[in-house]
N, C-alpha and C positions, 0 to 999 in steps of 0.2 A: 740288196739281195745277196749280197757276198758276206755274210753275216757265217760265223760258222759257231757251232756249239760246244760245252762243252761237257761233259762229267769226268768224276774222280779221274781217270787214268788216261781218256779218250778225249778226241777232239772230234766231232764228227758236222756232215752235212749233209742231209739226207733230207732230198727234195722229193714231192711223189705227185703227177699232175693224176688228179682224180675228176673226174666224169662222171653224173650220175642226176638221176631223171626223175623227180620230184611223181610222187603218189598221184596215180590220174592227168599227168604232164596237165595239170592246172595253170595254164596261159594266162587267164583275166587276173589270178593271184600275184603271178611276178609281177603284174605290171604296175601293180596298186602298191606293192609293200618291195619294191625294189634294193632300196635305201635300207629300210630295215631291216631285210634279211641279211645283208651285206655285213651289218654289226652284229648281229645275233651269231653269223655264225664265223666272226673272230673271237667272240666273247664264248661262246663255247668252247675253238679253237683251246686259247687260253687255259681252261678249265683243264684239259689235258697234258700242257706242257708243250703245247705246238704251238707253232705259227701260219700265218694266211699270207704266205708273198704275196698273190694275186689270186682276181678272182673274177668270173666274170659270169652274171646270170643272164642267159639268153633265155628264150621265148619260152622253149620247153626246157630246158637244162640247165644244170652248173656246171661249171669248166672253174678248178682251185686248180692254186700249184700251191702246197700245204709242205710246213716242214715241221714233222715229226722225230724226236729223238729215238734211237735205235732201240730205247728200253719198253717201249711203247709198240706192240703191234699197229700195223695199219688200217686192217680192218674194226679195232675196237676203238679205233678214235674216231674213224670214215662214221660209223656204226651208230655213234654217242652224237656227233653230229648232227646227221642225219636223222634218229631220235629226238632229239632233245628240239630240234628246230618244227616237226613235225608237228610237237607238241604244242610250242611256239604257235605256230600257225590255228593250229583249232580253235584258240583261245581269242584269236583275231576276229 
């Protein structure tokens, strides 16, 4: 986790521990597709240019500690996440 980043000029580390409560706090869902969400949403992660230090789905909730490059807002990766995994899920 001591990983630091870099671009052209800048050396940066920009950790952000985000929080946030799944559409209908759907319990019976986390507990069935646990595993899979977990990769679904590094491989989005990725898709952005961020990382997933850790991560942890509880009953109603995610609890990420996400590392994002500075060039990147947080809420358009939170956002793309959150999206894209929703999307993920319907198709379950």
């Amino acid at each position: 986790m001591d990983q630091t980043g870099s671009l052209n000029h800048s050396e940066w580390e920009c950790k952000y521990h985000v929080v946030f409560i799944p559409k209908g706090r759907r319990k019976a869902l986390y507990v069935q597709l646990r595993q899979v969400l977990g990769q679904v949403f590094r491989t989005l992660a990725q898709h952005k240019e961020s990382r997933i230090a850790e991560g942890h789905l509880m009953s109603d909730h995610v609890h990420m500690l996400i590392s994002i490059p500075p060039k990147c807002a947080v809420s358009e990766v939170v956002g793309y996440i959150k999206g894209k995994s929703a999307i993920h899920l319907l198709q379950f």
